[in-house]
C-alpha positions as CSV (number, residue, x, y, z in Angstrom):
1,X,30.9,171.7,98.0
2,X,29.6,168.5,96.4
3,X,29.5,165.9,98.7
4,X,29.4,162.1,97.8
5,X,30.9,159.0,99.3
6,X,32.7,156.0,98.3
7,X,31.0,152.3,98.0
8,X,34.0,150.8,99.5
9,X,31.8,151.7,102.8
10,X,29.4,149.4,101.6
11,X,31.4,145.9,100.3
12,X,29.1,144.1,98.0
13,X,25.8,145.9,98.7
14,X,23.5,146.1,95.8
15,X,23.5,149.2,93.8
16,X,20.0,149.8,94.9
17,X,19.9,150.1,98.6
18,X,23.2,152.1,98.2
19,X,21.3,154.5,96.5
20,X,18.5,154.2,98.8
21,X,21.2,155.3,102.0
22,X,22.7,157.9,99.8
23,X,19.3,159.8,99.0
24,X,17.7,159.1,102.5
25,X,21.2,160.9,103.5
26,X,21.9,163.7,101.7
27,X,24.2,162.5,99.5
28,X,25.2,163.9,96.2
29,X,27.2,161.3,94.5
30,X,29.1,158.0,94.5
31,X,32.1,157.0,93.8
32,X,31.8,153.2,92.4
33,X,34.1,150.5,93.8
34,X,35.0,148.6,90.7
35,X,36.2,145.4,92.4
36,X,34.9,141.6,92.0
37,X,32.2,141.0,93.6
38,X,31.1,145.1,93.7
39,X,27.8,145.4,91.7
40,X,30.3,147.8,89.8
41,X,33.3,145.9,87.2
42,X,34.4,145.4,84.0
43,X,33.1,142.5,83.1
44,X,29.4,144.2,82.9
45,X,26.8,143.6,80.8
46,X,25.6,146.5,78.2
47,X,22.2,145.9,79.9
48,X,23.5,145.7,83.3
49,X,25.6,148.9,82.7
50,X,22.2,150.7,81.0
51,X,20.5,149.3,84.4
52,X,22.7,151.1,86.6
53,X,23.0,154.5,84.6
54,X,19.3,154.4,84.7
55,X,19.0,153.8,88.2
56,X,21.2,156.5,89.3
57,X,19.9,158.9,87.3
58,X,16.2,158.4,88.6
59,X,17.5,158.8,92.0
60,X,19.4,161.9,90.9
61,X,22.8,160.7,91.7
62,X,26.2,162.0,90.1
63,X,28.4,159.0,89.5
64,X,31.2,160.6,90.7
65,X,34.0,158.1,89.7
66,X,34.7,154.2,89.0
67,X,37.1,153.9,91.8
68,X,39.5,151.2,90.4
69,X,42.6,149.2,91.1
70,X,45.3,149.7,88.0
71,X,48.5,150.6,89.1
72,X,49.8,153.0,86.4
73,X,53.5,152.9,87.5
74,X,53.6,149.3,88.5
75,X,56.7,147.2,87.2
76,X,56.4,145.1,84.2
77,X,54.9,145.2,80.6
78,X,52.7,148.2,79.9
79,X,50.0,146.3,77.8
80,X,48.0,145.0,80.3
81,X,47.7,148.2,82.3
82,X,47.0,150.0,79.0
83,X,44.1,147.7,78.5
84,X,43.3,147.6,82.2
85,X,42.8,151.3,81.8
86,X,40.7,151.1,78.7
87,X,38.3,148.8,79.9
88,X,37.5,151.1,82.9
89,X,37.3,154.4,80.5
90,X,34.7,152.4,78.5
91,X,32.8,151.6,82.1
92,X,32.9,155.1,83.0
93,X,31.7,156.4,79.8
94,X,28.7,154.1,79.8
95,X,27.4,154.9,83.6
96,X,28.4,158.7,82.6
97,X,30.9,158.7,85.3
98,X,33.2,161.9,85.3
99,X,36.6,160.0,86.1
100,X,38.5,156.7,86.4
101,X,40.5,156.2,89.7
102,X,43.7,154.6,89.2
103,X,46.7,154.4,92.1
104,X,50.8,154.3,91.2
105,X,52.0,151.2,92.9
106,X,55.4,151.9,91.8
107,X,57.2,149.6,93.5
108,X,60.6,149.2,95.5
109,X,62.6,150.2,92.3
110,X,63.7,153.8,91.5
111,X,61.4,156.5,91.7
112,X,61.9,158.3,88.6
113,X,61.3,154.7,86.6
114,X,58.3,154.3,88.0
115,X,57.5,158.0,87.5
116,X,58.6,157.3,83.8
117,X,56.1,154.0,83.3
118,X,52.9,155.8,85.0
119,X,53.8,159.1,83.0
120,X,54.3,157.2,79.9
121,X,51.1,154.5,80.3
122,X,49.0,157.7,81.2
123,X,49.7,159.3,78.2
124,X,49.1,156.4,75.5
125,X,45.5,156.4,77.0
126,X,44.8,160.4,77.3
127,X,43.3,161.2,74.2
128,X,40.7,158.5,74.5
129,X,39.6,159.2,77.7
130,X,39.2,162.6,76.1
131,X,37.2,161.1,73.4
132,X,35.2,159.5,76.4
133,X,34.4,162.8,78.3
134,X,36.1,160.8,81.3
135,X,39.4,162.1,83.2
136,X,41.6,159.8,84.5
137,X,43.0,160.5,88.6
138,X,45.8,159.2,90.0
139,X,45.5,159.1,93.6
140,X,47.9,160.2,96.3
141,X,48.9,156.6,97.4
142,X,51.2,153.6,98.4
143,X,54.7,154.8,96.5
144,X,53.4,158.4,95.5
145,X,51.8,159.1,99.0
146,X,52.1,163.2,98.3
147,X,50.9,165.4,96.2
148,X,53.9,166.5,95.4
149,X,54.8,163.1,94.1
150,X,51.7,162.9,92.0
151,X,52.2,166.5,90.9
152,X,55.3,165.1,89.3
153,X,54.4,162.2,87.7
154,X,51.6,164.6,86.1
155,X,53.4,167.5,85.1
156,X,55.4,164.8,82.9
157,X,52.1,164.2,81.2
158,X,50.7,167.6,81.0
159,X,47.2,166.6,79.2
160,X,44.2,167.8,80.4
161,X,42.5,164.6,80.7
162,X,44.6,163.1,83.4
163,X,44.6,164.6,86.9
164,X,44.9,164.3,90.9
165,X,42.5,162.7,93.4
166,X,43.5,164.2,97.3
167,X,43.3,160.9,99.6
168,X,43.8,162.9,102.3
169,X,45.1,160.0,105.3
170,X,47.9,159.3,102.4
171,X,49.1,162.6,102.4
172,X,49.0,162.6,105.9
173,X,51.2,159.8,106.0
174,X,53.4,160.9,103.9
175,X,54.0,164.7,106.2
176,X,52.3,167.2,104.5
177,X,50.1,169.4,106.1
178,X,46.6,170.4,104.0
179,X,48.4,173.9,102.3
180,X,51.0,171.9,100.9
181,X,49.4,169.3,99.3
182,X,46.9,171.5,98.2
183,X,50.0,174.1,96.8
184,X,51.3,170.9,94.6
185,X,47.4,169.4,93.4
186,X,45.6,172.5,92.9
187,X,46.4,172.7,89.3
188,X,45.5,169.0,88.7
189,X,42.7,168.4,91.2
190,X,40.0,166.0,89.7
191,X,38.7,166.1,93.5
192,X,39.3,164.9,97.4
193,X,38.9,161.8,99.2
194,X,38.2,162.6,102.7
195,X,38.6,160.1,106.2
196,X,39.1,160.3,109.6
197,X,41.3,157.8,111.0
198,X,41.8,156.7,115.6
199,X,45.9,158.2,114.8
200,X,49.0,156.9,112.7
201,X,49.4,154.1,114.2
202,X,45.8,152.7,113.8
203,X,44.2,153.5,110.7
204,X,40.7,152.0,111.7
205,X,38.4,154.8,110.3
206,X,35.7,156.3,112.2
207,X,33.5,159.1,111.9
208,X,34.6,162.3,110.3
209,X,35.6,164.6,113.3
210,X,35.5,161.8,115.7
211,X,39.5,160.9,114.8
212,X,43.2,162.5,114.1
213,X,43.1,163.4,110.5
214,X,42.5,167.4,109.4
215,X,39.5,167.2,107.7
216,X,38.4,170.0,108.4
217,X,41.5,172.4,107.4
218,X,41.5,170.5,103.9
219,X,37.9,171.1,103.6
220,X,38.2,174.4,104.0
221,X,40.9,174.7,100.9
222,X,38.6,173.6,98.6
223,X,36.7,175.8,95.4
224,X,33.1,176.0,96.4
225,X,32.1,173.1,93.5
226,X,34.7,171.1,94.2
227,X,33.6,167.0,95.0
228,X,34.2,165.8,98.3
229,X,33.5,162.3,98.7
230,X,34.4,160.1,102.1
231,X,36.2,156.6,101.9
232,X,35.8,154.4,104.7
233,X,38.2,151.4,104.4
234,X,35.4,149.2,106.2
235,X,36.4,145.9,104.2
236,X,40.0,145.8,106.0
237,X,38.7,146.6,109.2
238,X,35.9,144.8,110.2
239,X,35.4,146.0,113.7
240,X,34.7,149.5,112.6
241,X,31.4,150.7,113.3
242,X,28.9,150.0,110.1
243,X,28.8,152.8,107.5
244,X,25.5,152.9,106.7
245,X,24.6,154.3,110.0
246,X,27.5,157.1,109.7
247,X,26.2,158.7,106.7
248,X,23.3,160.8,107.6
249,X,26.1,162.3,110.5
250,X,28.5,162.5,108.2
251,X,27.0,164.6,105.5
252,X,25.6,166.8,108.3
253,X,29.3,167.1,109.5
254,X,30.9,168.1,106.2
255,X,28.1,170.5,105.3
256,X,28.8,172.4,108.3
257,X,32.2,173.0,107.9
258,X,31.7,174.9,104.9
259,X,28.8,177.3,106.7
């Protein structure tokens, strides 16, 4: 198990001293928030992207993934997610990132229409993201909350470049226990988003084993080299303990449950 967390933990801290947490911590890899005001976006420099590539790789970090925002089965015109989604290929191929993260946001409407526009947007932009060496996940989230909902969406695409990413609290939330989401992903899986949460009815995260969430039993699913890497909503929940000081715990925590 590969172990890395997500800079969503860390709103707006320089790329360097999240590096500096991650190797004083045990860390593997990052997934990259690619947000305004993240030292991660889009709108990036060719310098500033060389920079960061640079910097990671003297610290021996795997950029895991740029963790964006496009919602691939979002109503409306498919143009500007298209371009949305090339933009954040190109990123990833330049910081050497393995995947893009993209979520469904598919609305209010009818399921297999939004199924339709993420299957159909996903597959315009495949074979480039081949051409890339990146692989594009869609995450277990907001209108596709199981895996068996993403499974469906990517079985209508059925290209190698386009995958799964296991948010496991959404999965959760949507009532399936760790076998069954992992019976619908396992052919897709890019990898797993882990969390602990206080229950269902408060979603402030805390420290992995500390909450309600079955880490653990998903953890224990995985392929030996799969990626695990923890998200900690801390920008929606300010009263949540700082993440910084949860990491050296936290890798300690996960490492163990695969001893």
């Amino acid at each position: 198990m590969r172990l890395a967390f997500s800079t969503l933990g860390l709103p707006g801290l320089p790329l360097a001293e999240v590096i500096r947490l991650a190797t004083d911590h045990g860390w593997a890899g990052l997934e990259l928030r690619c947000a305004p005001g993240e030292p991660v976006h889009p709108d990036m420099t060719a310098a500033a992207r060389a920079r960061a590539r640079h910097a990671l790789d003297r610290a021996g970090l795997i950029p895991l993934a740029v963790a964006g925002y496009v919602g691939v089965a979002a109503p409306g015109e498919d143009g500007p997610v298209v371009a949305e989604l090339l933009d954040q290929l190109r990123l990833a191929a330049d910081l050497r990132a393995a995947y893009v993260r993209v979520f469904p946001q598919g609305g209010e409407g009818w399921i297999d229409d939004a199924d339709q526009r993420a299957a159909r947007r996903l597959a315009e932009v495949a074979d480039r993201a081949a051409e890339l060496g990146v692989s594009i996940l869609l995450e277990t989230h907001d209108s596709h909350r199981g895996g068996r909902d993403v499974a469906r969406v990517l079985e209508l695409v059925a290209h190698p470049a386009i995958g799964a990413l296991w948010d496991l609290l959404h999965t959760r939330l949507a009532g399936e226990t760790p076998s069954a989401t992992w019976g619908a992903l396992r052919p897709h899986l890019g990898y797993v988003q882990v969390k602990d949460i206080v229950d269902r009815s408060d979603l402030t995260p805390v420290a992995l084993g500390a909450g309600s969430l079955p880490v653990g039993e998903c953890v224990r699913l995985l392929p030996p080299d799969c990626w695990v890497s923890w998200e900690y909503e801390a920008p929606w929940y300010p009263d949540a303990a700082p993440f910084g000081a949860l990491l050296g715990p936290g890798a300690q925590y996960l490492a163990a449950l695969r001893s």
